[in-house]
C-alpha positions in Angstrom: 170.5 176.0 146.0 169.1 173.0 147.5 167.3 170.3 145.5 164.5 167.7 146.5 166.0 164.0 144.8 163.1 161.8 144.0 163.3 158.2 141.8 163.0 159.9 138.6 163.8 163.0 138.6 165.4 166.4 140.3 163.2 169.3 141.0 164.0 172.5 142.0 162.3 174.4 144.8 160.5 177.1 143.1 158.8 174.3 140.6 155.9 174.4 142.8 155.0 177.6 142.9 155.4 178.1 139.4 152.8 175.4 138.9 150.8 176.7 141.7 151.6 179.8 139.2 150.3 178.5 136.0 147.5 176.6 137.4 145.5 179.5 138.8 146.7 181.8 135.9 144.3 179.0 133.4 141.6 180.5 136.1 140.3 183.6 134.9 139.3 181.7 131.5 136.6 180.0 133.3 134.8 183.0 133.8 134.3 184.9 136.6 138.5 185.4 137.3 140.3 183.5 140.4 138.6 185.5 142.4 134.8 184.4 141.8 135.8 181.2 141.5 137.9 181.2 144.8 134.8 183.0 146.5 132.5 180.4 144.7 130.4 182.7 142.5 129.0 180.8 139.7 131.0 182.1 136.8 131.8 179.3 134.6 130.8 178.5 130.8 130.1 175.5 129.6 130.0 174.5 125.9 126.4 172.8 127.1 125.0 175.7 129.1 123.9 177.7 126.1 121.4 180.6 127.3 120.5 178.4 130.4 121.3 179.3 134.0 125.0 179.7 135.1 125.9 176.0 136.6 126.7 176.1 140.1 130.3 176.0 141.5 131.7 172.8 142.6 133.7 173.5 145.9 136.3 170.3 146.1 136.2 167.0 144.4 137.3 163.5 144.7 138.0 161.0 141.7 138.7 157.2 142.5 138.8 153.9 140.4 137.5 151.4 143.2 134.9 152.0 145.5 132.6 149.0 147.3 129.9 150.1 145.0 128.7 146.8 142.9 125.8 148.5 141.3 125.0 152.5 140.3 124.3 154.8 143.0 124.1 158.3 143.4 123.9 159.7 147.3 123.4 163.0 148.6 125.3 164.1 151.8 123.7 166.6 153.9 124.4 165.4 157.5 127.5 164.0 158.9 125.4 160.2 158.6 125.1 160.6 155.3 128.8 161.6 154.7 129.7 159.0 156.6 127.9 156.6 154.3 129.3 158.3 151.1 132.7 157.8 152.2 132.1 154.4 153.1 130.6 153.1 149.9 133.7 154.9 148.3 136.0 152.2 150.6 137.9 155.4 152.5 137.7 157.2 155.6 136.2 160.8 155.6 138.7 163.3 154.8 137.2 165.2 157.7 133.9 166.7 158.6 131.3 167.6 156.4 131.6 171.7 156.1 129.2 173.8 157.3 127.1 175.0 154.2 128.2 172.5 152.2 126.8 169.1 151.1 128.3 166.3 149.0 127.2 164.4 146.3 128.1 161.1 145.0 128.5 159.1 141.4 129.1 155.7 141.7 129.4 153.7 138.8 128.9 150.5 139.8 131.6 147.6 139.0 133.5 147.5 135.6 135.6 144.6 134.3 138.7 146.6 133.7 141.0 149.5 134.6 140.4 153.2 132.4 136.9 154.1 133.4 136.5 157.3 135.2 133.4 159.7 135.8 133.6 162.6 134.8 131.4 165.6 136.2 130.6 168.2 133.2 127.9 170.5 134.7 125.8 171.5 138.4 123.0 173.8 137.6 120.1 174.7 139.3 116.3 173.9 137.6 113.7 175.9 138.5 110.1 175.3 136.8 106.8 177.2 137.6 104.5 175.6 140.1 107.3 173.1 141.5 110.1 172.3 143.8 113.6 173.8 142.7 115.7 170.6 141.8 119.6 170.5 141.7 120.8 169.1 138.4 124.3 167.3 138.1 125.2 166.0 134.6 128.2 163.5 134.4 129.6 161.4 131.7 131.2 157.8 132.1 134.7 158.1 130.7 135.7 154.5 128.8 139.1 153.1 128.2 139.7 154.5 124.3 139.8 151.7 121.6 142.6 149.5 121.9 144.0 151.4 124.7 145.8 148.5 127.0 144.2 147.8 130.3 144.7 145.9 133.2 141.8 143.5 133.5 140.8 143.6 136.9 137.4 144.6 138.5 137.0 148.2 139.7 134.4 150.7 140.4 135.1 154.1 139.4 133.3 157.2 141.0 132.7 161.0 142.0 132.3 163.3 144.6 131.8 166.8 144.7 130.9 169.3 147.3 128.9 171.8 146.5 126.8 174.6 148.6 124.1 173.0 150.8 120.9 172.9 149.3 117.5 171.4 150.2 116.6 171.4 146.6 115.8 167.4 145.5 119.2 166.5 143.1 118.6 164.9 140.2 121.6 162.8 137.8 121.8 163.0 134.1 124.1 160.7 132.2 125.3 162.6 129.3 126.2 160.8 126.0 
């Protein structure tokens, strides 16, 4: 049987399929089965949804310690200018063209003195109140290096981005605790 050698260690072939496996097996716990969430039907709990509306189903995301942002931002990609621009302030090239039906949207946290800060996106749902525009809601926690926890003191600027389904709604950002 032929093996793949890297620096630390020997894997097998069939190693990633079984984590291809076990990673879409942990699927049907988020609701709605691999299927809906595949397919992109909002099916996911959330211990903060409570008898709310179903968040909305994030279609890709991209997670990175150092962007050029200095200060907090939060963008909205809708056009291939705009996504342009996100990818920019995140310091990388586009991984490609915006989707159709799809828009992106960014958290940038702005620059941190050290290395273990991440953002972490916990809920999209969509806000719909009597008598006003329908808003797009994205909740997000900053993630902090955990007391005492050794870091590398350096400057970075952590961020976000998720695609979602296109939407004209107006998207709004709530830091969560």
């Amino acid at each position: 049987m032929p093996v793949f050698q890297t620096s630390w260690r020997r894997v097998a072939p069939a190693a990633p399929a079984l984590v291809a496996l076990l990673a879409f097996s942990c699927l049907p716990g988020c609701g709605g089965g691999t299927t809906a969430w595949l397919a992109g039907e909002s099916g996911i709990s959330s211990p903060l949804s409570g008898d709310g509306p179903q968040p909305l189903v994030g279609r890709a995301q991209w997670l990175g310690e150092t962007s050029r942002a200095q200060a907090q931002s939060f963008l909205v990609a809708r056009t291939e200018d705009e996504w342009a621009a996100l990818w920019d302030l995140a310091g990388r090239p586009a991984p490609g063209k915006l989707p159709d039906g799809l828009m992106a949207l960014g958290i940038f946290l702005g620059t941190r003195t050290s290395t273990g800060y991440s953002v972490d996106v916990i809920r999209l749902r969509a806000e719909r109140d009597m008598g006003q525009r329908d808003r797009m809601v994205v909740e997000f926690r900053e993630k902090s290096p955990a007391e005492g926890q050794i870091t590398a003191q350096m400057l970075t600027s952590p961020y976000a981005i998720i695609m979602v389904d296109r939407s004209d709604a107006n998207v709004r950002y709530n830091r969560l605790p």
